[in-house]
N, C-alpha and C positions, 0 to 999 in steps of 0.2 A: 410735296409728297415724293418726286423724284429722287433728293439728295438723301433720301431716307429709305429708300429703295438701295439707290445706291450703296450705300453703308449698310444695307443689313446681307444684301450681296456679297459684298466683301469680309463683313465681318462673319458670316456662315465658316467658309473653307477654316476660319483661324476653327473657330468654334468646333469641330469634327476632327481637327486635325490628331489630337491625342485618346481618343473614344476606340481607333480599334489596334490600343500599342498591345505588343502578345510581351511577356516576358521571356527574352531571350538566353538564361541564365539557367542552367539546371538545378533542382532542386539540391540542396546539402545538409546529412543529417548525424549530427555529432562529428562533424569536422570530412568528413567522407561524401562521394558522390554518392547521392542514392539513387541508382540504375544501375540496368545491367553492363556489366564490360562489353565494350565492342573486339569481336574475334580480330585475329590477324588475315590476311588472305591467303598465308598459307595454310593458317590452321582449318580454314573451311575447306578449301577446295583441291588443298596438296596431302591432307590427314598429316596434316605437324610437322610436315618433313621439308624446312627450308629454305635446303640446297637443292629439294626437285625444284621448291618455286622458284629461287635465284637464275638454275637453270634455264628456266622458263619466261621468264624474264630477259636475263641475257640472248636469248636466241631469238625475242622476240623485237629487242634493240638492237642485234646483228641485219634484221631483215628489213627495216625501218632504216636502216643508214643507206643512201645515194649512191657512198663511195662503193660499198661490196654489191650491190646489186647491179650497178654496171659495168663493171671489173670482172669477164664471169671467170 
């Protein structure tokens, strides 16, 4: 009764293992994604413009660098 314990032990994890796969693939309908586009980050939070986000960006990689923050 043991070795059969055993194996049904072992043999569970295999058994369960495939029961909660999600599908990871978006749906496609007539050769196209079907959802919505994801926006750009400027377009949501700069209103489309950019060279303010690049801006913003840039200054915010000038301030992250080691060399110009201790260089005053």
């Amino acid at each position: 009764m043991k070795p059969l314990r055993l194996i049904a032990a072992a043999a569970l994890p295999l058994l369960l293992a495939g029961c909660l796969e999600v599908d990871q693939h978006p749906a496609w309908l007539k050769g196209e994604y079907a959802g919505k586009e994801d926006p750009r980050p400027y377009q949501t939070r700069f209103h489309n413009d950019r060279l303010a986000w690049w801006a913003a960006m840039e200054n915010r990689n000038m301030k992250q660098n080691e060399y110009n923050r201790a260089n005053p």
